[in-house]
N, C-alpha and C positions, 0 to 999 in steps of 0.2 A: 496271699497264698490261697490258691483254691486246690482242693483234691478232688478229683472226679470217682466215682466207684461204679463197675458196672460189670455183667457177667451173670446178674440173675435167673430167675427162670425159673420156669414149672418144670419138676420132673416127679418122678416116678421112685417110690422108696426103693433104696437102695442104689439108688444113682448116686452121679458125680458133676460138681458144677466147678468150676474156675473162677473164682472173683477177684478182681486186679482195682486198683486204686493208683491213680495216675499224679502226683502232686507236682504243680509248680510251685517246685523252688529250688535258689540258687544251690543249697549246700542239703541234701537230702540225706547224705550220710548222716549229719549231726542231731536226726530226728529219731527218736525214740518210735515207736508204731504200732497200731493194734487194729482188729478187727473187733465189732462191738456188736450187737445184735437187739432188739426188740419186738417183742412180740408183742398180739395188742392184748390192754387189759394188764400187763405187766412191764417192769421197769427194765431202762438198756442194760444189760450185763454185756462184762466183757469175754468172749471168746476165744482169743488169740495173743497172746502181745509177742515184738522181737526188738531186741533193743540196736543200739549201733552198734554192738560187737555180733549180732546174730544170735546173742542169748536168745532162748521162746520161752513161753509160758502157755501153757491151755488149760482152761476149764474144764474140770472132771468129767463132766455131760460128754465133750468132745476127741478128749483125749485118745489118740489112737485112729480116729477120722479123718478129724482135719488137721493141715498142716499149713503154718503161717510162715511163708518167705518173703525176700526183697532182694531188690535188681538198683545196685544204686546207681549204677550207668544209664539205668532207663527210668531213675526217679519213681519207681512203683511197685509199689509191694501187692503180695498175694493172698490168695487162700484157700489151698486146693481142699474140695468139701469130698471126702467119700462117704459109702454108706448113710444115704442123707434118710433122716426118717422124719415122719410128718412134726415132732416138736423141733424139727430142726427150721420149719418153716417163720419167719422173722423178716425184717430188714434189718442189713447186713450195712454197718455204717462204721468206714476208717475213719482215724483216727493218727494226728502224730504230734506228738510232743517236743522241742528242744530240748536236748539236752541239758542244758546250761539256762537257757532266761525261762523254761517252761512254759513260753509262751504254745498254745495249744491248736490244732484246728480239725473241723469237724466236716467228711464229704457228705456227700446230699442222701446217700444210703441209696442200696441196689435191695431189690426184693425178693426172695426166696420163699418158692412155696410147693411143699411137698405132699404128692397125693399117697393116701395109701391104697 
């Protein structure tokens, strides 16, 4: 399985970036998914999660910004950033889990960095 992520960028606070994570694999519905982040000097938290029924979840910091979807026709899930402000600056690394054997996998991370 590999996931690729990619969408990052330098922007300008209060912008908007699009980050997509492309995974192959055969059955990408049965995968659990999250967006994760770290910045340096501190540990990855998680950002985003969406499960196989389309449940989310988002971290307080985010809530109301960013919004995490998934295209399971196109194997790749999202994460639209608004109002990005400089601690929003991190790499941005998906994540997806199976459902069922939990078996887990990790994309190479997209980088995000915001000036103010």
């Amino acid at each position: 399985v590999q996931l690729q992520a990619f969408g990052g960028g330098l922007v300008q606070a209060g912008g908007s970036l699009r980050l997509s994570c492309a995974a192959s694999v055969s059955t990408f519905s049965v995968y659990n998914m999250g967006w994760y982040r770290q910045s340096p000097g501190k540990q990855r938290e998680s950002v985003a999660t969406i499960d196989v029924g389309g449940s989310t979840n988002y971290a307080d910091s985010v809530e109301g910004r960013f919004t995490i979807s998934r295209d399971n026709a196109k194997n790749t899930m999202y994460l639209q950033i608004n109002l990005l402000q400089p601690e929003d600056t991190a790499v941005y690394y998906c994540h997806l889990m199976h459902r069922v054997w939990r078996s887990d996998y990790w994309g190479q991370g997209t980088l995000v960095t915001v000036s103010s």
